[in-house]
C-alpha positions as CSV (number, residue, x, y, z in Angstrom):
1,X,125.2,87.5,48.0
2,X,121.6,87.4,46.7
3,X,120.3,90.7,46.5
4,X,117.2,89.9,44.5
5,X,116.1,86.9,47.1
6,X,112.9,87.8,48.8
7,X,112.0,87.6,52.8
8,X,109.9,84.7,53.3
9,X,108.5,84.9,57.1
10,X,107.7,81.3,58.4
11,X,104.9,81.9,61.3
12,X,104.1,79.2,63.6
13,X,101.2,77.0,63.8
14,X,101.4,76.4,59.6
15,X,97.9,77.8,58.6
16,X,98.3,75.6,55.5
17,X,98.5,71.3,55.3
18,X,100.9,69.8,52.5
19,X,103.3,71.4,51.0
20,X,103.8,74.5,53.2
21,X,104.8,72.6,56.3
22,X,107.9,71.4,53.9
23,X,109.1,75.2,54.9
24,X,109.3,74.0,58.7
25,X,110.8,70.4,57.9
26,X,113.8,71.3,56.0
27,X,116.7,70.9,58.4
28,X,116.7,67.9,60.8
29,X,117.5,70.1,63.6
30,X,114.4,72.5,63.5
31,X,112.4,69.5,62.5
32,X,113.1,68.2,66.1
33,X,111.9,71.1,67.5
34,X,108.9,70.7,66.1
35,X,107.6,67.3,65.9
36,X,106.5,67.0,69.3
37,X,104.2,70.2,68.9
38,X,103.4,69.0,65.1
39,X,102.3,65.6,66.1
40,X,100.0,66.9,69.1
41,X,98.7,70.0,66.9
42,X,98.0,67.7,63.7
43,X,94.6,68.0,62.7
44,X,94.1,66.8,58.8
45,X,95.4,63.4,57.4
46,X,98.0,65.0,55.2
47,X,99.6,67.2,58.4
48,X,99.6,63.1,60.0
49,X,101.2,61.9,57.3
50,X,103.6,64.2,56.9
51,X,104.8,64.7,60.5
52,X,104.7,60.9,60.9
53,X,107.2,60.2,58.3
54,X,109.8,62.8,59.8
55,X,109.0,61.1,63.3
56,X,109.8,57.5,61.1
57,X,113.1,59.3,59.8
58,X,114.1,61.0,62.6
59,X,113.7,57.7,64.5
60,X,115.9,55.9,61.9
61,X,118.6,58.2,61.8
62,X,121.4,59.7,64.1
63,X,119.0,61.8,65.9
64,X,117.4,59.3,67.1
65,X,118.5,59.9,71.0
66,X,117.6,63.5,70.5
67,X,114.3,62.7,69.1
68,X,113.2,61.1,72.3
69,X,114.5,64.3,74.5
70,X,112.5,66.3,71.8
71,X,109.3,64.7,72.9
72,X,110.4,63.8,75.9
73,X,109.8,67.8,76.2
74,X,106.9,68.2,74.0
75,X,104.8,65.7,76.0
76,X,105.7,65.4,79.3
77,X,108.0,68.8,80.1
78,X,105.7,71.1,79.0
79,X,103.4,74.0,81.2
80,X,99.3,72.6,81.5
81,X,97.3,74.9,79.8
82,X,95.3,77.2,81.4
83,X,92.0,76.2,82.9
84,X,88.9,77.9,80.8
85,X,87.4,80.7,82.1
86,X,83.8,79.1,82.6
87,X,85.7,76.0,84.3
88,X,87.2,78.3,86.8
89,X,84.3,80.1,87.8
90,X,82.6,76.6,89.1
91,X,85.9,75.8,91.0
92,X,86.5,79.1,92.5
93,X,83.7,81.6,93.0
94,X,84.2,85.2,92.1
95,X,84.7,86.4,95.6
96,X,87.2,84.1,96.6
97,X,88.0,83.5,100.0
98,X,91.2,81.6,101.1
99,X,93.7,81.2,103.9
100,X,96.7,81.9,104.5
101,X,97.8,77.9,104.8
102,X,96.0,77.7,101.0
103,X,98.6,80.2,99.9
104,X,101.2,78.6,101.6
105,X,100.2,75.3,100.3
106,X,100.5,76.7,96.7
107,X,103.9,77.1,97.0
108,X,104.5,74.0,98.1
109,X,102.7,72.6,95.8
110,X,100.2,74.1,92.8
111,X,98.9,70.4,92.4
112,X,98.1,69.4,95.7
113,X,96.8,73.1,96.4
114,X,94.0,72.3,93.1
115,X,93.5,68.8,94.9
116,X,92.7,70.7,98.0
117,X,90.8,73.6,97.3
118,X,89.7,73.2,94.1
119,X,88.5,69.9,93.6
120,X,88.1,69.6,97.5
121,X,89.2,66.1,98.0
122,X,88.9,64.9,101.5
123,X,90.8,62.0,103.2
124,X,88.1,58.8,104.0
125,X,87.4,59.0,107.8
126,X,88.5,56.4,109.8
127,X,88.0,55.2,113.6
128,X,91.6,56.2,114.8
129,X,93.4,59.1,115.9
130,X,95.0,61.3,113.7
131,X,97.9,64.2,114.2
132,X,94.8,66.0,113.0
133,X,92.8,65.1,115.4
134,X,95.3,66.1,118.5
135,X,96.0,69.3,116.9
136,X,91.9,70.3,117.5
137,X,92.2,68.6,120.6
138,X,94.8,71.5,121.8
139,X,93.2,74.3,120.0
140,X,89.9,73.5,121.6
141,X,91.3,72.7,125.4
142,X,93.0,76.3,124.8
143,X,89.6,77.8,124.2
144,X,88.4,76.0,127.0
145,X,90.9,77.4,128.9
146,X,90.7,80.9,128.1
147,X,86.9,80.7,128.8
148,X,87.8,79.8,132.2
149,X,90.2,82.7,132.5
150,X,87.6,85.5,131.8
151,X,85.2,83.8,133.6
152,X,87.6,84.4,137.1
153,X,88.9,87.4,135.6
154,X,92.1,85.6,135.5
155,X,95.6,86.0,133.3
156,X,97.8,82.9,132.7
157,X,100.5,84.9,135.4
158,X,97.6,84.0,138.0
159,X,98.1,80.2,137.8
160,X,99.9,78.2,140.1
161,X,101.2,75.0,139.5
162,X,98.8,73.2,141.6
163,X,96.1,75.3,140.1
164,X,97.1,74.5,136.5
165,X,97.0,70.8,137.4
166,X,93.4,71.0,138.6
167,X,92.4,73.0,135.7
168,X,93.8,71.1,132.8
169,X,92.0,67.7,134.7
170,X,89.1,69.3,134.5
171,X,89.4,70.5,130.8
172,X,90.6,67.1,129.5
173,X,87.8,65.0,130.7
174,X,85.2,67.2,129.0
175,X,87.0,67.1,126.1
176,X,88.0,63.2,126.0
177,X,84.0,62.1,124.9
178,X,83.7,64.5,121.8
179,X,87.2,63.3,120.4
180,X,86.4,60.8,117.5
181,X,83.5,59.6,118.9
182,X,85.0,58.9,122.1
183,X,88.6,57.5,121.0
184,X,89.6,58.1,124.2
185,X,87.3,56.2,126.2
186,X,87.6,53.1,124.0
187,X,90.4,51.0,125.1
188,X,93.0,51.2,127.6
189,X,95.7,52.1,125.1
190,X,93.5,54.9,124.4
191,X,93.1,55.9,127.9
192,X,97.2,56.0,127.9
193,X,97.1,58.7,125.6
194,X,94.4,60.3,126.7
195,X,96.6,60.5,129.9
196,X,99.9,61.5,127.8
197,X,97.5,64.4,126.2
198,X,96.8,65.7,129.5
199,X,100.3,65.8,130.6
200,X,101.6,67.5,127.8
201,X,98.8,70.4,127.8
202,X,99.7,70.1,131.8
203,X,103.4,71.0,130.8
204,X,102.5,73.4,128.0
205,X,100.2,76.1,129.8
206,X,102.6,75.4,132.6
207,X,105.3,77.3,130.7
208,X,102.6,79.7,129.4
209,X,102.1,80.9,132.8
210,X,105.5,81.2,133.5
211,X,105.8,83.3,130.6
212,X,103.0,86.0,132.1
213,X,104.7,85.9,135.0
214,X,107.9,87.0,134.2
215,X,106.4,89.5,131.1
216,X,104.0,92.0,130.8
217,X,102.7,90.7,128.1
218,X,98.7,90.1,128.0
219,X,96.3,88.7,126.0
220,X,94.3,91.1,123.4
221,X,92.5,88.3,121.9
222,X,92.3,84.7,121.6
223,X,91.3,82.8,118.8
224,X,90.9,86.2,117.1
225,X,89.1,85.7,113.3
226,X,89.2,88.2,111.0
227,X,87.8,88.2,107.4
228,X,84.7,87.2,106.3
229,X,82.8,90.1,108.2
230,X,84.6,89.2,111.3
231,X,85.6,92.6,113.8
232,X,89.1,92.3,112.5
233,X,89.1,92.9,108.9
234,X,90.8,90.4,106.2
235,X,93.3,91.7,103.4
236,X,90.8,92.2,100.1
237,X,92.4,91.9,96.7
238,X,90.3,93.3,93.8
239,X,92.0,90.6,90.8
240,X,89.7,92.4,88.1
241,X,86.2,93.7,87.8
242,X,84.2,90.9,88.4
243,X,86.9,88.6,90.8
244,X,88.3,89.9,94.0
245,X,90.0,87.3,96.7
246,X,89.8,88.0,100.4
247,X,92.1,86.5,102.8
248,X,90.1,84.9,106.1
249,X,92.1,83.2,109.1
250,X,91.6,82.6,112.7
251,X,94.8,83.6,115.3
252,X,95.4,81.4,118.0
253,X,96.5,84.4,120.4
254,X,97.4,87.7,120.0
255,X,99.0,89.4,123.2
256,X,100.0,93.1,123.7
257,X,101.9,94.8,126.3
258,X,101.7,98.5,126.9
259,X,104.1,101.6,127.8
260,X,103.6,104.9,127.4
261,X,104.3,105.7,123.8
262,X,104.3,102.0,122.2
263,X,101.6,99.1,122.2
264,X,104.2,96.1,121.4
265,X,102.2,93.1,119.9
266,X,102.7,89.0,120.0
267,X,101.3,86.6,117.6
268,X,101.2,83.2,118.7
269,X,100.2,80.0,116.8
270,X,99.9,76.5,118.3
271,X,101.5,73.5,117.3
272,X,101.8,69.8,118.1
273,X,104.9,69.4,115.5
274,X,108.8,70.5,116.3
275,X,109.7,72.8,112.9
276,X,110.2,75.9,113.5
277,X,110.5,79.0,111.4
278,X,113.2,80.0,109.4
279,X,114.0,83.2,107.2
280,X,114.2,81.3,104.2
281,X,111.0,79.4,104.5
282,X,109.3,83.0,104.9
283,X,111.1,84.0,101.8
284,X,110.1,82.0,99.5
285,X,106.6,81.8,101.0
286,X,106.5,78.3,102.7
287,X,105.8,79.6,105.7
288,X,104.0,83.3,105.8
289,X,101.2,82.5,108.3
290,X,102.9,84.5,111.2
291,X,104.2,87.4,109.2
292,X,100.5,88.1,107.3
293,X,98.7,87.7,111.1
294,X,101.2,90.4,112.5
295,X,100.8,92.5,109.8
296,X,96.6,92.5,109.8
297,X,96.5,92.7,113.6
298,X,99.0,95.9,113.4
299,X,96.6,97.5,110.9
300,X,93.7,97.1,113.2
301,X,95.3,98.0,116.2
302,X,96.9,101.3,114.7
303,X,93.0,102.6,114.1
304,X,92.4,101.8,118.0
305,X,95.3,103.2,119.0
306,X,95.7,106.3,117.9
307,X,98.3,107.5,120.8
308,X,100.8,104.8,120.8
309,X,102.9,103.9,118.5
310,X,102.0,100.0,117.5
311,X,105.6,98.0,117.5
312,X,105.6,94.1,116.2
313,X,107.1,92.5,119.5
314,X,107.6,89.0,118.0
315,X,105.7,85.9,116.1
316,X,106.2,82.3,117.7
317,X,104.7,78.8,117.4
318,X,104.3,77.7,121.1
319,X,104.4,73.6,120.9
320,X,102.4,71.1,122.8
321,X,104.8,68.8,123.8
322,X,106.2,67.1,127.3
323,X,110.0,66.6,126.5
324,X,111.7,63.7,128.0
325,X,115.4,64.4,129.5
326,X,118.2,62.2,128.9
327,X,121.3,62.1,131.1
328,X,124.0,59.6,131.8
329,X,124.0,61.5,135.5
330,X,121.2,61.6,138.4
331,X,119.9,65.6,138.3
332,X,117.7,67.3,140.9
333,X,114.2,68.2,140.3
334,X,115.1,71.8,139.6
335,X,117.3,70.9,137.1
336,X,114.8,68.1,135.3
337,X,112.6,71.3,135.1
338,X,115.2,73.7,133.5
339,X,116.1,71.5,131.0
340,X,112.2,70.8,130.0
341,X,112.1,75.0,130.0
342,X,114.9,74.5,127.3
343,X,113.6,72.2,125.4
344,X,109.8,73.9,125.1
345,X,111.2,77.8,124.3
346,X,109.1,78.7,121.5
347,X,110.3,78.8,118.1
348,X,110.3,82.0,116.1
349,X,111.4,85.7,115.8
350,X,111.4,88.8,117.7
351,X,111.9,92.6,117.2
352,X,115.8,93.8,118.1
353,X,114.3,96.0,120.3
354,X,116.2,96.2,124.3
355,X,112.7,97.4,125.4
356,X,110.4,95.3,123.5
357,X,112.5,92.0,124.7
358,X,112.7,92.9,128.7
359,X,108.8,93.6,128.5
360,X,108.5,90.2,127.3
361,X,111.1,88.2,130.2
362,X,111.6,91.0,133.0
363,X,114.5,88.4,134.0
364,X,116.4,88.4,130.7
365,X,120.2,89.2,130.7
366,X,123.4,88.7,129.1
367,X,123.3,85.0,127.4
368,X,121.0,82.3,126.4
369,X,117.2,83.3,126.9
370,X,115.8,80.3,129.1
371,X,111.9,81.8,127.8
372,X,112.1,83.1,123.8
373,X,114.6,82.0,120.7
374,X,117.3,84.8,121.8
375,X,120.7,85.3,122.6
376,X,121.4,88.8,124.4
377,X,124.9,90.0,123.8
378,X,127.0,92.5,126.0
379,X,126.5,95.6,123.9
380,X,122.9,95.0,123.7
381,X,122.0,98.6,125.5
């Protein structure tokens, strides 16, 4: 229809103030989409003026409701910008080092992760006992114990009942005075749970025993770190030539049990909670902990062990816990003690493997697994 009209490209910012930004302004519905960024990006008088009297018409006319979505989007929808370079390097140093919670933590949540590690906010401290505080509790009564294991040249399978009692007694009344400045000792309601926490680690290396007795599995390491010049090497990412990021971590246990041609290997993680892990959490990287320790400990293994074949046997979280049994019924002590059995079975996921599984429970058959998170059907074999 016009063959003689010239192509005029529009390029956004306007380089120019006045009349040129007329050529962005001259429908109402491309001057919405603009007058967020034109208001924000406004720099001399006249580019003020002018986007403040299409904001004034816009605001009077039938856009009016669109307007507001407009900058509803400009302002408040929109990405943060980038943190400068020079910023970054004060918050995170150019060999980074982070864990694999920090990653996980991310995807929860990018703002709380920069709250975390890059501001490094801390919590104020206060005299009272935290799910924090529990959790080292655990952690460190497990060290305790694992010290007194290589000390008698003992496994967990080599505990009695009796013995665990005595042993756990013993490891919770050193513990009790370093907790909080002795918490524990302070009152008799602390003295309750100082009792209740005793029980519950009773209960839980209870069933950790009865694990090594009916596996094969062993310990390989316990509290095993790795990154940060530790034996077991981290995973190192090179991000450019000057940034790199190295991924540290401590395992709570790693166990292996051995045949002939395969070295089949356990991760194990401790908890005080009840979630478990789920497929989808691992997908979309809420919960990769597990997965990222199985895969560094298989890549240090498979330089030791240069016969076998090194196999993933399973990843679990083993909780503390001391589960109370309802019934409506009177039930034997056997049966109390199955039920708690039930109720602690770790939470997590093992290798489809016939051989891998009866290494692990000797006593496993056709059915419900009364020691891992399995069901073993008839055509199994």
């Amino acid at each position: 229809l016009f063959p003689e009209a010239a192509l005029q490209e529009v390029e956004w910012p306007p380089k120019e103030a006045g009349a040129a930004l007329f050529d962005y302004i001259d429908h109402p519905l491309r001057a919405l989409s603009l007058v967020g960024s034109g208001l924000q990006r406004a720099q001399s008088p006249d580019e003020q003026a002018i986007w403040s009297a299409v904001y004034d018409h816009l605001r009077l006319s039938e856009y009016a409701e669109a307007l507001k979505r407009s900058l509803n989007s400009a302002f408040y929808d929109r990405q943060p910008p980038a943190l400068p370079p020079e910023l970054t390097a004060k918050l995170y140093p150019a060999a980074f080092r982070l864990s694999v919670s920090s990653i996980e933590k991310y995807r929860q949540c990018p703002y709380a992760h920069f709250l975390t590690y890059g501001l490094r906010l801390k919590e104020r401290l206060t005299y009272e006992l935290e799910s924090f505080d529990i959790g080292q509790f655990y952690h460190k009564a497990m060290e305790l114990l694992n010290h007194y294991l290589q000390e008698q040249q003992l496994q967990l399978a080599d505990l009695t009942e009796d013995k665990v009692q005595i042993v756990v007694s013993q490891i919770v009344e050193q513990l009790a005075p370093t907790l909080q400045n002795e918490i524990l000792l302070s009152s008799s309601r602390y003295q309750y749970i100082k009792r209740k926490l005793g029980l519950t680690l009773e209960q839980s290396v209870k069933l950790m025993a009865l694990h090594g007795q009916r596996g094969v599995f062993q310990a390989l390491g316990v509290e095993v770190a790795f990154g940060a010049n530790a034996k077991v090497p981290g995973l190192k990412l090179q991000l450019d030539e000057n940034r790199s990021v190295e991924l540290i971590g401590r395992i709570d246990r790693v166990e292996q049990a051995l045949t002939e041609a395969e070295c089949y290997l356990r991760i194990i993680d401790f908890k005080t909670g009840s979630k478990g892990l789920t497929l989808s959490e691992i997908f979309y990287g809420l919960k990769i902990q597990l997965l990222v320790y199985m895969d560094i400990i298989m890549f240090y293994c498979q330089k030791l062990e240069e016969k076998r074949i090194i196999r993933p046997a399973g990843v679990f979280y083993y909780f503390f816990k001391n589960p109370i049994i309802k019934s409506d019924k009177p039930l034997s002590l056997e049966v109390i003690q199955q039920e708690i059995m039930a109720e602690m079975v770790p939470q997590g996921l093992v290798l489809a493997d016939l051989q891998g599984l009866l290494l692990a429970d000797r006593q496993l058959g056709i059915g419900k697994s009364t020691l891992l998170p399995l069901s073993l059907k008839k055509n199994a074999a």
